[in-house]
MILOBA-504341 format. One record per residue: residue number from 0; residue in one letter; x, y, z of N, C-alpha, C in turn. Coordinates in Angstrom, 1 decimal. Last residue first. Layout:
  pos  code  n_east  n_north    n_up  ca_east  ca_north   ca_up  c_east  c_north    c_up
  NUM     A       X        Y       Z        X         Y       Z       X        Y       Z
...
% end
This chain:
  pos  code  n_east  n_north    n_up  ca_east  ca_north   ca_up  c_east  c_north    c_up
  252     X    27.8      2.2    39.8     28.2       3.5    40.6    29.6      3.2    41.2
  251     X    27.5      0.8    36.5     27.6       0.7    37.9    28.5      1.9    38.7
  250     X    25.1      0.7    34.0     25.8       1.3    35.0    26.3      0.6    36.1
  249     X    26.0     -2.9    32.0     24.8      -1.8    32.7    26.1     -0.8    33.7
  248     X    27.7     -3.4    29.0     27.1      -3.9    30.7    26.3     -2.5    31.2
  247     X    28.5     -2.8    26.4     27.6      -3.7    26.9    26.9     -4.3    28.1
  246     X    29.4     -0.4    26.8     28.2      -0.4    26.5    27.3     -1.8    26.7
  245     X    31.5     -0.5    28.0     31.2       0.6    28.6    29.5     -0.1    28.2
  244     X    33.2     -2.8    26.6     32.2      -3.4    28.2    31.4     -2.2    28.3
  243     X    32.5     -4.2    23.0     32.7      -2.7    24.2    31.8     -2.8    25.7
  242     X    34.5     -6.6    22.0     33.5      -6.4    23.0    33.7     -4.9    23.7
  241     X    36.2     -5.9    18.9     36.2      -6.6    20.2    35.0     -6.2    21.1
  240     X    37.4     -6.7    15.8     36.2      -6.1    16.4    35.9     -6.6    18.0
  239     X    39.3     -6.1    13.0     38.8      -6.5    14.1    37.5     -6.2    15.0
  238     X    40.7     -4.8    10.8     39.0      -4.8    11.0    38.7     -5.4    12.2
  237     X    42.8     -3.2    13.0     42.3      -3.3    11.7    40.7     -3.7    11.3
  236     X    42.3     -3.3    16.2     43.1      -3.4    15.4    42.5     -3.8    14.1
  235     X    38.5     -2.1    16.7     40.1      -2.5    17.4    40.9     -2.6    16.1
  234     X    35.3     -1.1    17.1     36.5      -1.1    16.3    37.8     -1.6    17.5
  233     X    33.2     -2.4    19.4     33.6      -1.8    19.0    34.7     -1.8    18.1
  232     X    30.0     -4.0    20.4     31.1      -4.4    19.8    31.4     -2.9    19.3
  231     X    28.0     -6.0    22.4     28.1      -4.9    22.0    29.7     -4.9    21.4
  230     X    25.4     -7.7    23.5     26.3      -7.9    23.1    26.6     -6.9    22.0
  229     X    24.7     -7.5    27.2     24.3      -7.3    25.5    25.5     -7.7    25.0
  228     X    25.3     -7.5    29.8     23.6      -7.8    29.4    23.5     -7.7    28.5
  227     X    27.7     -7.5    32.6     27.5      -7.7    30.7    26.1     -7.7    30.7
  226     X    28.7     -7.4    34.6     27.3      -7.0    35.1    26.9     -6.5    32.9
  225     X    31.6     -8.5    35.4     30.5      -9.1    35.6    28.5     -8.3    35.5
  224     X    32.3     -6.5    33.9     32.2      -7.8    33.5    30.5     -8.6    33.7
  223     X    32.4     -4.3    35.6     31.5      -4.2    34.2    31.5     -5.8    33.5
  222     X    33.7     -5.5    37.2     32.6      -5.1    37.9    31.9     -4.8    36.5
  221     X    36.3     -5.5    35.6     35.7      -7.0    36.5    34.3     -6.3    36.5
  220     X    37.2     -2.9    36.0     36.7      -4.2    34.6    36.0     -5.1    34.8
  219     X    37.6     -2.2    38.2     36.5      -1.8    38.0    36.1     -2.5    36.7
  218     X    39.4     -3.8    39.4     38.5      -4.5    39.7    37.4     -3.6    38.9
  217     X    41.6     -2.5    37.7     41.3      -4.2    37.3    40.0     -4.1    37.5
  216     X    41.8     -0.2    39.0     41.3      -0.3    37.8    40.2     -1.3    36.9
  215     X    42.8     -1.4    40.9     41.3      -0.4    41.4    40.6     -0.2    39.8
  214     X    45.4     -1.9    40.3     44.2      -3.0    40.6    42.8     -2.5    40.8
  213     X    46.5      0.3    39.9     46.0      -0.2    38.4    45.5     -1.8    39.0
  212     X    46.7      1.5    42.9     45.7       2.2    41.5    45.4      1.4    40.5
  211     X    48.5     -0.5    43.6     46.8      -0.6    44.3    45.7      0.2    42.9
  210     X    50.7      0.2    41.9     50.2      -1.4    41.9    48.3     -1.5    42.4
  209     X    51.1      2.3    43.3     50.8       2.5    41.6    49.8      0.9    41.6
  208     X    51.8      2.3    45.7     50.4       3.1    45.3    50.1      2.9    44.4
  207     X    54.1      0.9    45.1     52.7       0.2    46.0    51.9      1.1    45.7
  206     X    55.0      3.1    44.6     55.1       2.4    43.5    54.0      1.1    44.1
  205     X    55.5      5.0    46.5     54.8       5.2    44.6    54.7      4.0    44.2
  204     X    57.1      3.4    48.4     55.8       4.0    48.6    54.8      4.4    47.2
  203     X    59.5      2.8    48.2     58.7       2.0    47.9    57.1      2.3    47.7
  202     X    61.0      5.0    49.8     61.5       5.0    48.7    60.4      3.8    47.8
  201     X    58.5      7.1    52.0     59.5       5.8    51.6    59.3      5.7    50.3
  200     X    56.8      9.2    52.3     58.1       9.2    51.6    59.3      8.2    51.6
  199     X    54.5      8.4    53.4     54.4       8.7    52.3    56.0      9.1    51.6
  198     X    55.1      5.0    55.1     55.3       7.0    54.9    55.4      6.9    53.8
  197     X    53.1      2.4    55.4     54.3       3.1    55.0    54.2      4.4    54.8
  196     X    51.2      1.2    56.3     52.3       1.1    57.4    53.4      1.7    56.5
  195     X    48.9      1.8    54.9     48.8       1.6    55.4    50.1      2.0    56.3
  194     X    50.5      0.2    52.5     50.1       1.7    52.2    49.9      2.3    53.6
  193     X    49.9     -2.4    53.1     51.5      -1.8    53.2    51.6     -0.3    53.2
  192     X    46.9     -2.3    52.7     47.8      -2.7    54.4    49.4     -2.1    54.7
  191     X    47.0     -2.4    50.2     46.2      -1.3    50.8    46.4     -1.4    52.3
  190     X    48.2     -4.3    49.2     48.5      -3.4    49.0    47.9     -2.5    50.0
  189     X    46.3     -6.8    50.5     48.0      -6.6    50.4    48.4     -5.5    50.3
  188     X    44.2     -6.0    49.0     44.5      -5.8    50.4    45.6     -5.7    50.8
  187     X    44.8     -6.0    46.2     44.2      -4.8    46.7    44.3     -4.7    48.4
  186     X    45.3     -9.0    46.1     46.1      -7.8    45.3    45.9     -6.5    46.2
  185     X    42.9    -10.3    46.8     44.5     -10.4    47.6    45.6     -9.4    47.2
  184     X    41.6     -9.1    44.9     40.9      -9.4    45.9    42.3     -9.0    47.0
  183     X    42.7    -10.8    42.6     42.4      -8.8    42.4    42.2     -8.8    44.0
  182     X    42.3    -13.1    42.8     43.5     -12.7    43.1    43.9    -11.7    43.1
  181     X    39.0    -13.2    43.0     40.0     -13.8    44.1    41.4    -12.9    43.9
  180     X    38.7    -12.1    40.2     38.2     -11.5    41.5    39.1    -12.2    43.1
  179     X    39.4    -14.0    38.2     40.0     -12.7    38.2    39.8    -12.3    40.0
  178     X    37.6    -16.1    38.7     39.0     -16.1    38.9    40.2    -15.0    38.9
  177     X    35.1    -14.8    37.6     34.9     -15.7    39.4    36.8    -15.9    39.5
  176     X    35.5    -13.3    35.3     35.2     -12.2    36.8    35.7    -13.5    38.4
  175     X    35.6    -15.8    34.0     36.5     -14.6    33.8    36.7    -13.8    35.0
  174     X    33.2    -17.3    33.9     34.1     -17.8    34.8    35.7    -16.6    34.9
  173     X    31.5    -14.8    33.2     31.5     -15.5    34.4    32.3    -16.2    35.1
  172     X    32.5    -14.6    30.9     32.7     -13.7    31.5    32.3    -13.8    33.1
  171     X    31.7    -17.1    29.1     32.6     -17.2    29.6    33.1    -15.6    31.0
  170     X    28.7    -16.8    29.5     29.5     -18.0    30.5    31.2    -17.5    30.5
  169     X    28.7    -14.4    28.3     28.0     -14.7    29.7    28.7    -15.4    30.3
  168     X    29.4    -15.2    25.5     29.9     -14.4    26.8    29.7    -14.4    28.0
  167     X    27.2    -17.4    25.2     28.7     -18.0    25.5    29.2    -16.8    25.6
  166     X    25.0    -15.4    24.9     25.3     -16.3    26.0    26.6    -17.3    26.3
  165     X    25.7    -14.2    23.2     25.2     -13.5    24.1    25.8    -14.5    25.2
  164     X    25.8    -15.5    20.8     26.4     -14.9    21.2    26.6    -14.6    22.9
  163     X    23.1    -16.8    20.9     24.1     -17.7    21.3    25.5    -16.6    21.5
  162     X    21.6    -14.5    20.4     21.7     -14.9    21.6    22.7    -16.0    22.4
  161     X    22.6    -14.1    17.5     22.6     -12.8    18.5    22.9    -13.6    20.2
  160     X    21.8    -16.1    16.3     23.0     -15.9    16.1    23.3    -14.8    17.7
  159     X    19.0    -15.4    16.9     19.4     -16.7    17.8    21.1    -16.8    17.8
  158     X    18.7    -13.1    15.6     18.2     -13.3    16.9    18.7    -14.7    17.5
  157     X    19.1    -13.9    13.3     20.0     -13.1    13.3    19.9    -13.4    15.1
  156     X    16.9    -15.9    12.9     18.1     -16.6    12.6    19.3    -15.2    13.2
  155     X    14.9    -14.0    12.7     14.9     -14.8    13.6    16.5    -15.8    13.9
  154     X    15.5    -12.6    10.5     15.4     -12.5    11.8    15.4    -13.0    13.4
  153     X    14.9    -14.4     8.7     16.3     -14.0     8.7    16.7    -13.6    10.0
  152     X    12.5    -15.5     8.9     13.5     -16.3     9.5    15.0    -15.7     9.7
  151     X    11.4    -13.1     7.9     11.3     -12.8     9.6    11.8    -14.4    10.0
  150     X    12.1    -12.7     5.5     12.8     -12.1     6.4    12.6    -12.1     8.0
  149     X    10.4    -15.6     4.8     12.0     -15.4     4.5    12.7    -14.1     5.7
  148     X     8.4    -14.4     4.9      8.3     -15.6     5.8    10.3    -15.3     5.8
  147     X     8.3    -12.1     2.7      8.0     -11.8     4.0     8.4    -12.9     4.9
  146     X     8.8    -13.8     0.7      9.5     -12.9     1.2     9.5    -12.2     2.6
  145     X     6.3    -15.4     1.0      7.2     -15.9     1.1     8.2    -15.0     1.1
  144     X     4.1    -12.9     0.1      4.7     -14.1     1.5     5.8    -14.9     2.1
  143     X     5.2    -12.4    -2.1      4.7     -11.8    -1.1     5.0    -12.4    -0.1
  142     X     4.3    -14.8    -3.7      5.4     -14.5    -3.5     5.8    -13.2    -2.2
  141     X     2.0    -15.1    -3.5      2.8     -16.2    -2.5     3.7    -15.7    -2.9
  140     X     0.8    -12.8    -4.7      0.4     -12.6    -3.2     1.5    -13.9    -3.0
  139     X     1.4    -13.8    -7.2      2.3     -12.3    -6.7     2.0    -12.3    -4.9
  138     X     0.2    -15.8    -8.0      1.5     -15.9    -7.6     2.2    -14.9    -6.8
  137     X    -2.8    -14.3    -7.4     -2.0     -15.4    -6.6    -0.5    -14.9    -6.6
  136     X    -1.9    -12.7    -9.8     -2.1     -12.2    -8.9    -2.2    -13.3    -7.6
  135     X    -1.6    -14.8   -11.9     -0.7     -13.9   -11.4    -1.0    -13.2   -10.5
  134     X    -4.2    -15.9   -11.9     -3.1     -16.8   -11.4    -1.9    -16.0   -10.8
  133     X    -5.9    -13.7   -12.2     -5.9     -14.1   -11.2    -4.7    -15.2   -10.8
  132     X    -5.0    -13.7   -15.3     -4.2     -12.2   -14.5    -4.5    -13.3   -12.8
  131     X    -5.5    -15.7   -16.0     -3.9     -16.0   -16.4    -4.0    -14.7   -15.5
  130     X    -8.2    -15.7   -16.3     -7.8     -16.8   -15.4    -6.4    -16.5   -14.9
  129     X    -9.1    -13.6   -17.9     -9.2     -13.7   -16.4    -8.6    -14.8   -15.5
  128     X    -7.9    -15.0   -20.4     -6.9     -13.7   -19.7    -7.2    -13.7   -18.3
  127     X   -10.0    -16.6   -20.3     -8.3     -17.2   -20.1    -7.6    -16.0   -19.6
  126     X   -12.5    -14.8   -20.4    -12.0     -15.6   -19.3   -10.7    -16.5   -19.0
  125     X   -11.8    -14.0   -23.1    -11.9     -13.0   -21.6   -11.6    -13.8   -20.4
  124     X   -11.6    -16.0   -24.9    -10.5     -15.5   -24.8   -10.5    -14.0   -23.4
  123     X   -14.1    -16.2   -24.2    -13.3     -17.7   -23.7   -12.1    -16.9   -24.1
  122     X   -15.5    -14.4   -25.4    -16.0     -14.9   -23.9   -14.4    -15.9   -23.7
  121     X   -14.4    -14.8   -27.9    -14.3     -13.4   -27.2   -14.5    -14.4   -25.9
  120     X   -16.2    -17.0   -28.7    -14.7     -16.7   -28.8   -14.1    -15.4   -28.0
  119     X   -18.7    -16.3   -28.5    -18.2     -17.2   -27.8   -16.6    -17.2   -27.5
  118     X   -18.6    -14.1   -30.4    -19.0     -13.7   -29.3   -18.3    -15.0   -28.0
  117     X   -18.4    -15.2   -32.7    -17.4     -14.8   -32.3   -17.4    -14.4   -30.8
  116     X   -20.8    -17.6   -32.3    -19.3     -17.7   -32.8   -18.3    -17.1   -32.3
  115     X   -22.6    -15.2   -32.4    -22.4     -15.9   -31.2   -21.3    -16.5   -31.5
  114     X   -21.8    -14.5   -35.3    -21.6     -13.5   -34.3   -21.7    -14.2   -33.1
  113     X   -23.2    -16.9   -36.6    -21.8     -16.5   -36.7   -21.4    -15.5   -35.9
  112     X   -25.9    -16.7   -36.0    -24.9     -18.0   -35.8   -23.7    -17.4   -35.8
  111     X   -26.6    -14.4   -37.0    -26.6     -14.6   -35.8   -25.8    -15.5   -35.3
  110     X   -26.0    -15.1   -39.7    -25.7     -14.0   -39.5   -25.4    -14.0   -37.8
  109     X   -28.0    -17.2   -40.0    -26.6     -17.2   -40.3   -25.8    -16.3   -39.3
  108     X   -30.4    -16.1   -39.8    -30.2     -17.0   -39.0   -28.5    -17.5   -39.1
  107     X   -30.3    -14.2   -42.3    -30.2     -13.5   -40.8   -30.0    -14.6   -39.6
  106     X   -30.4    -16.2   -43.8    -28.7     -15.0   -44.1   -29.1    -14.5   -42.0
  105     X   -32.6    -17.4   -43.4    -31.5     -18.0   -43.6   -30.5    -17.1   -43.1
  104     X   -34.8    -15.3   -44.3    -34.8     -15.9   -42.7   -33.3    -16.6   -42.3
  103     X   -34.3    -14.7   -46.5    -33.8     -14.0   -45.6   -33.4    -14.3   -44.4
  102     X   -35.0    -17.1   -47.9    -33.7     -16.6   -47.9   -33.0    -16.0   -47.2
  101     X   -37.8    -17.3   -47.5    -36.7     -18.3   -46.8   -35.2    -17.6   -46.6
  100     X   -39.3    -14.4   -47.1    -38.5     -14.9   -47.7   -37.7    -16.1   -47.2
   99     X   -40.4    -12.6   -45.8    -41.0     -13.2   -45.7   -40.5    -14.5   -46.7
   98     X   -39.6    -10.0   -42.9    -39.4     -11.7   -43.7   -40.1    -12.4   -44.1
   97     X   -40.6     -7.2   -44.0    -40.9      -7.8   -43.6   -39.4     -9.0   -44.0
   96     X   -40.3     -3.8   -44.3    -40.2      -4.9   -44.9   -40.4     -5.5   -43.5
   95     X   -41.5     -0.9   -44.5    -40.0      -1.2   -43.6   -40.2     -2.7   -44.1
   94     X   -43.2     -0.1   -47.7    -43.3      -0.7   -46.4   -41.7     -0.8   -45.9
   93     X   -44.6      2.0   -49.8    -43.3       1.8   -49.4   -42.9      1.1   -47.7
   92     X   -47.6      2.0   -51.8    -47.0       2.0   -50.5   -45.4      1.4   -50.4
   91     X   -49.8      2.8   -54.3    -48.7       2.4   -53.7   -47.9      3.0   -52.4
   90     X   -52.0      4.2   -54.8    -52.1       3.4   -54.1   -51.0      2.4   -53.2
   89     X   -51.6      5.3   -57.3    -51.9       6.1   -56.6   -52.0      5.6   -55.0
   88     X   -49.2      2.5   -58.3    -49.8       3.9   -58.6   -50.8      4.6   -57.3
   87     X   -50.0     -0.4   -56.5    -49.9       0.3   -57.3   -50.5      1.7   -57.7
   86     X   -49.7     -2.8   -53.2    -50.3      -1.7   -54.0   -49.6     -1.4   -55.2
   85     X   -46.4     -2.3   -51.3    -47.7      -2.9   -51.7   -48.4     -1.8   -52.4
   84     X   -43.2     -3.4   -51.2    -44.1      -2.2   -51.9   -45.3     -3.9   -52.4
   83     X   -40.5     -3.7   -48.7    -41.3      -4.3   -49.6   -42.7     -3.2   -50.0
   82     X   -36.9     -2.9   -48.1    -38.3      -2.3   -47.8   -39.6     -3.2   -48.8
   81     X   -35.5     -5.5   -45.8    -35.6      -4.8   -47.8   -36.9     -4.2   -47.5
   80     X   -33.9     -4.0   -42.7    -35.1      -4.8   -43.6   -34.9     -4.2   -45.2
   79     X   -30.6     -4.9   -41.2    -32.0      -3.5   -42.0   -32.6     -4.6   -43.1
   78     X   -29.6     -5.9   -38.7    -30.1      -6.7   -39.8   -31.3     -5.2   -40.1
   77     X   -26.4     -6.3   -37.6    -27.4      -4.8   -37.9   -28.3     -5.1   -39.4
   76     X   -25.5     -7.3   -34.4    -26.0      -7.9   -36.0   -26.8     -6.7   -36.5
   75     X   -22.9     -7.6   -32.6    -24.3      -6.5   -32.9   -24.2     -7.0   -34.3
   74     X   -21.4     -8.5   -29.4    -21.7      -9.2   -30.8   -23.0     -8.2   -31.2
   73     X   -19.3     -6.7   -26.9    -20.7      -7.6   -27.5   -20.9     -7.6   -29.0
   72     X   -17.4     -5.0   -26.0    -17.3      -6.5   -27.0   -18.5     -7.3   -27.4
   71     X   -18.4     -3.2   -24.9    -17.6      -2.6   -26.4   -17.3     -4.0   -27.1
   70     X   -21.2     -2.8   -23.3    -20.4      -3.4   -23.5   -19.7     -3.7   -24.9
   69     X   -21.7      0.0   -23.0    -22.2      -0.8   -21.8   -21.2     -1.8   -21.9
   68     X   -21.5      1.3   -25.5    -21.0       1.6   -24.7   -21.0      0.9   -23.2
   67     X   -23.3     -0.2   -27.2    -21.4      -0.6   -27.7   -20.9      0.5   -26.2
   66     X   -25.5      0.7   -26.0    -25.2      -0.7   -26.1   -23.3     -0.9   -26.2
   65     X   -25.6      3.3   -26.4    -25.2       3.3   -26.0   -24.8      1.3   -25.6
   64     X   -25.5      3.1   -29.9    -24.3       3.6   -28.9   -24.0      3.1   -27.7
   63     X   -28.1      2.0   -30.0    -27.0       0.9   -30.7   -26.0      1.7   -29.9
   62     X   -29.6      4.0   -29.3    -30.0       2.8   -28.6   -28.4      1.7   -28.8
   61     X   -29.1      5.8   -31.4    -29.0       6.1   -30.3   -28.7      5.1   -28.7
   60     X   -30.4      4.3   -33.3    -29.4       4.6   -33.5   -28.9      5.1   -32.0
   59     X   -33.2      4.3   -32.4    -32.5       3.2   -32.8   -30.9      3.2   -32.4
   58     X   -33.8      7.1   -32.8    -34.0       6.3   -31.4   -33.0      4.6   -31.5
   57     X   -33.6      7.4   -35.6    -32.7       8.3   -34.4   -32.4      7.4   -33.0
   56     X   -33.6      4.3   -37.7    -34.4       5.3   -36.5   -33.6      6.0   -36.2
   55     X   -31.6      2.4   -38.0    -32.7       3.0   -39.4   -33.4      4.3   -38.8
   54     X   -29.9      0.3   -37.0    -30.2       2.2   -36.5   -30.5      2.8   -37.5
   53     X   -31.2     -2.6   -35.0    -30.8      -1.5   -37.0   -30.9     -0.4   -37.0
   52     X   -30.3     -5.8   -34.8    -30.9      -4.2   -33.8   -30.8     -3.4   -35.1
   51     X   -29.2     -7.8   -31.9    -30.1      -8.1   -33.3   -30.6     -6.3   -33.3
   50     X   -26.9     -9.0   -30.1    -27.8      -8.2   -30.4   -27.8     -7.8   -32.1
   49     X   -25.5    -12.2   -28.2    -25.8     -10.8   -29.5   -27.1    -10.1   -29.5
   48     X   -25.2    -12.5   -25.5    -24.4     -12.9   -26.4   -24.4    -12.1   -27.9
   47     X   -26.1    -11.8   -22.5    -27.1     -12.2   -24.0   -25.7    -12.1   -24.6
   46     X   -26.4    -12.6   -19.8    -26.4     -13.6   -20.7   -26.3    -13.6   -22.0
   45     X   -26.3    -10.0   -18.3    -25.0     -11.3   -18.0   -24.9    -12.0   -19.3
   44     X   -28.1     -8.9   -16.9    -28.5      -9.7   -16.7   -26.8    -10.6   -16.9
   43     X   -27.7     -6.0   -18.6    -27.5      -6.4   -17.0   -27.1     -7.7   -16.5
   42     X   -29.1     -6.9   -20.8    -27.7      -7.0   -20.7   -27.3     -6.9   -18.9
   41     X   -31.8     -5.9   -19.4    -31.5      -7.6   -20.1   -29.9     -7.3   -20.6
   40     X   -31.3     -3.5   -19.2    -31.9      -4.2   -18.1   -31.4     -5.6   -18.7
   39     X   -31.1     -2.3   -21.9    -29.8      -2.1   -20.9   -30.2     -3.2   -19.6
   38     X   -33.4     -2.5   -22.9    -32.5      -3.4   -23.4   -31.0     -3.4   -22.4
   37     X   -34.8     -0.8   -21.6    -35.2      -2.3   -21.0   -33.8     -3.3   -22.1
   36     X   -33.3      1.3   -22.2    -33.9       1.3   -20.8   -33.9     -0.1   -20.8
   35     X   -33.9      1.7   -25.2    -32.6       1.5   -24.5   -32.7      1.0   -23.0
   34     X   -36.9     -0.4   -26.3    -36.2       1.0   -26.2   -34.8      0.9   -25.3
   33     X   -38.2     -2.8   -26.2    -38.4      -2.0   -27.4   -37.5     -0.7   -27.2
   32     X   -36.4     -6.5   -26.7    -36.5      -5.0   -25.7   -37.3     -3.6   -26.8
   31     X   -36.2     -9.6   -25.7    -36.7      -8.9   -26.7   -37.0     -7.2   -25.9
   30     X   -34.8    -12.7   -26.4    -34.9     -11.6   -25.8   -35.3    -10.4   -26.0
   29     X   -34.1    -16.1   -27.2    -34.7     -15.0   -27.5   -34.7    -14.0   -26.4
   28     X   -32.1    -18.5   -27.6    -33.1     -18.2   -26.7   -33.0    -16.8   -26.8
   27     X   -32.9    -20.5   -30.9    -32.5     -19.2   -30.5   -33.3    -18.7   -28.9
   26     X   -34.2    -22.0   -33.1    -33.7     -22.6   -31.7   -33.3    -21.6   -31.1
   25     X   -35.0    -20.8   -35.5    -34.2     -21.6   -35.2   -33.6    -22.4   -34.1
   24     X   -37.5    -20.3   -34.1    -38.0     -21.1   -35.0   -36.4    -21.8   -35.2
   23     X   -36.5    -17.8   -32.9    -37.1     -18.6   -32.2   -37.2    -20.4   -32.8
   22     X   -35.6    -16.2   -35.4    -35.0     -17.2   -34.8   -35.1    -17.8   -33.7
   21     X   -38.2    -15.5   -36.6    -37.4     -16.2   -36.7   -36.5    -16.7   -36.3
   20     X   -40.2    -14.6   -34.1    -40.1     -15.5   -34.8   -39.5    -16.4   -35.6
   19     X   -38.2    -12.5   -34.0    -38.0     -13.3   -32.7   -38.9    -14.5   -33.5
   18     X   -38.9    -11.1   -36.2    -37.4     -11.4   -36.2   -37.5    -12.5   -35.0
   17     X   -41.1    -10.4   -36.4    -40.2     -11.2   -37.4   -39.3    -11.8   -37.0
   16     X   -41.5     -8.9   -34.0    -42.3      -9.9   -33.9   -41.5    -11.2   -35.6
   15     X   -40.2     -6.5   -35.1    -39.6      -6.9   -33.8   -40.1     -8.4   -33.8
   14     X   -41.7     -6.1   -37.4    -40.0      -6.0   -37.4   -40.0     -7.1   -36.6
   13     X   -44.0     -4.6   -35.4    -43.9      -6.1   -36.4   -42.6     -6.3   -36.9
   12     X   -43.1     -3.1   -33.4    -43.4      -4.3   -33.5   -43.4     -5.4   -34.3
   11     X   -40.2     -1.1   -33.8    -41.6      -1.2   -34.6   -41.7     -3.0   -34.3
   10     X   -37.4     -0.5   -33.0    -38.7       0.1   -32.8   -40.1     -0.5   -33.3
    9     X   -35.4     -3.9   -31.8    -36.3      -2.7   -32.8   -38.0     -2.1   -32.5
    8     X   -33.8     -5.7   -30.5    -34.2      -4.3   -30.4   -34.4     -3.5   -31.5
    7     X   -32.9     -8.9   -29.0    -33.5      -8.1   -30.2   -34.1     -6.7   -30.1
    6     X   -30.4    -11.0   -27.9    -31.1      -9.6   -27.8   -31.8     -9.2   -29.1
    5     X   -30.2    -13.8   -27.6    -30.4     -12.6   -28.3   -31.0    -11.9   -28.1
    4     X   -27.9    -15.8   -25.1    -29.2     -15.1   -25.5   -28.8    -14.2   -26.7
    3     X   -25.7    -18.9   -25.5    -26.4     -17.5   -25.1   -27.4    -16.9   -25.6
    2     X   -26.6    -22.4   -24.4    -26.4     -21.2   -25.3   -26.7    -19.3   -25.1
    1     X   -24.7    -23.5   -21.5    -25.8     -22.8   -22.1   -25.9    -21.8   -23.2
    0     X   -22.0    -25.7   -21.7    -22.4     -24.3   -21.4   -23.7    -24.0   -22.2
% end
């Protein structure tokens, strides 16, 4: 993996020109911003890993918020200069300092070293978490799926339970209606000829009528039989459960 970048962000050029000096000089790919605007453009970017920066200024300081605000895990090195004094007495001056010191150059080349360190460490403990939520979020979508696959075999499985039903009534209600129907058939004429040739006050007479009424019944079973199209079921003795013909066959007039 490519080393990351440093951001460097201070007001005052020569500061600014120190510092990328020196850790240019350590190997450091460098980046350099003088105000919030362009330093927010190069974090944009993705790459930089630390920032080099010292809220000695208003502007500065202001600059460092909004940074920890863009991004609250970025690595910030807050290298403040030793002020150095030129001149004497009436003449003396109080400088923002410079490097000019091996020593410095060292602690701050350190300094940097060890915050990409942590920065690195952060990056690779961001991206295992990103790894371990996207794994779970897979798993969660095949689990998903697979529940979903599950109920539409249940369905399908209830649907074929359904049809095989369906259809070993059929057959049997077929051959049910074709042997019923003949001897209901000879039942109903028989009767309906003696009815026919008998007064309504012969002593036999109710009771041929009774026989024709509860075959008129028969054949209306038969007629729902034969005209089943579902498989429908009503309560019977205890839990039982027997075929409701009203429902499961179609009208018939």
């Amino acid at each position: 993996m490519d080393r990351p970048k440093v951001l460097i962000l201070y007001k005052g050029r020569a500061r600014t020109d120190e510092v990328e000096r020196t850790l240019c000089e350590a190997g450091f790919d460098v980046e350099v911003a003088s105000n919030e605007d362009e330093a927010m453009r190069i974090l944009g970017g993705g790459e930089v890993g630390v920032v080099v920066c010292s809220p000695e200024s208003e502007e500065e300081a202001i600059s460092l918020k909004g940074i920890r605000a863009f991004d609250p895990d970025i690595a910030i090195v807050q290298w403040r200069f030793r002020p150095t004094v030129e001149g004497s007495g009436d003449t003396r001056k109080v400088l923002g300092g410079v490097l000019k010191s091996s020593a410095d150059r060292k602690k701050l080349v350190e300094a940097v070293e060890e915050s990409l360190k942590s920065s690195r460490t952060i990056s690779d403990e961001k991206r295992t978490i990103e790894v371990v939520l996207a794994a779970n979020r897979r798993l969660a979508a095949e689990m998903s799926s697979l529940e979903s696959l599950h109920r539409r075999l249940r369905r399908e499985q209830n649907r074929m339970i359904q049809t095989a039903k369906e259809g070993a009534i059929e057959e049997m209600v077929g051959a049910v209606n074709h042997e019923l129907n003949q001897p209901l058939c000879v039942i109903m004429g028989k009767t309906e000829l003696l009815l026919k040739t008998m007064d309504a006050e012969d002593p036999g007479y109710r009771m041929i009528k009774s026989i024709w009424e509860s075959s008129e019944r028969m054949a209306e079973l038969v007629r729902k039989i034969g005209n089943f199209k579902q498989y429908k079921t009503k309560p019977y003795v205890g839990k039982q459960q027997i075929v409701d013909l009203d429902r499961a066959s179609v009208s018939v007039g």
